[in-house]
C-alpha positions, 0 to 999 in steps of 0.5 A: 510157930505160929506162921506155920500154924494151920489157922493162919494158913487158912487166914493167909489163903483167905488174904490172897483170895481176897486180894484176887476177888479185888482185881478182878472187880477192879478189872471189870470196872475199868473195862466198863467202856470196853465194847464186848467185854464180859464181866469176870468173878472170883467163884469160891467153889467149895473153898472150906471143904477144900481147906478141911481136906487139904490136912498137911498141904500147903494152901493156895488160893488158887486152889480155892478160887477160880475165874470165871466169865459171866458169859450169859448176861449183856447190860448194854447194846454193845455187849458189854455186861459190866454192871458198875453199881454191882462190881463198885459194892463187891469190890466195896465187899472185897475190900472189906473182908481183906482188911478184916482178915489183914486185922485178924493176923495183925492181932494174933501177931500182937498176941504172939509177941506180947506172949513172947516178950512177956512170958514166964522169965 
């Protein structure tokens, strides 16, 4: 079956990953004005090797991806290190690939169901 097909697996981590690098920029963007607030990102820390090693496992995105605080930088005097123009285009970025991987699973489900509904008889 297809839901259980290793490719979609991989395909459906990748959503959730995604979908968690979303908000945590959204995050930081809302915290622009916070006094002290540090950044956060999403770090894809070997993600593929992981995918590759994990044969037979379950995927989870939170095995492929891990929060960090960007601790060492400050852009304002207030200590506040949120740079809106970097976290408005990965947020931009984010989105992007989320909804190329959301297409990608849209057209291998059209492609199943075509098959199945119009296959041998």
């Amino acid at each position: 079956m297809f839901f259980q097909d290793r490719a979609f697996k991989i395909m459906e981590a990748g959503v959730k990953a995604t979908w968690t690098q979303q908000q945590i920029h959204a995050q930081n963007i809302a915290n622009y004005e916070t006094p002290g607030y540090k950044a956060k990102s999403v770090q894809f820390s070997n993600a593929l090797a992981r995918s590759r090693g994990a044969r037979g496992k379950r995927l989870d995105p939170g095995d492929l991806t891990r929060i960090i605080d960007n601790e060492d930088t400050s852009v304002r005097p207030d200590g506040n290190n949120v740079d809106m123009d970097a976290e408005s285009l990965s947020l931009y970025k984010a989105y992007a690939h989320y909804s190329l991987l959301l297409d990608k699973i849209k057209s291998e489900i059209n492609n199943q169901s075509y098959v199945i509904n119009n296959g041998p008889r």
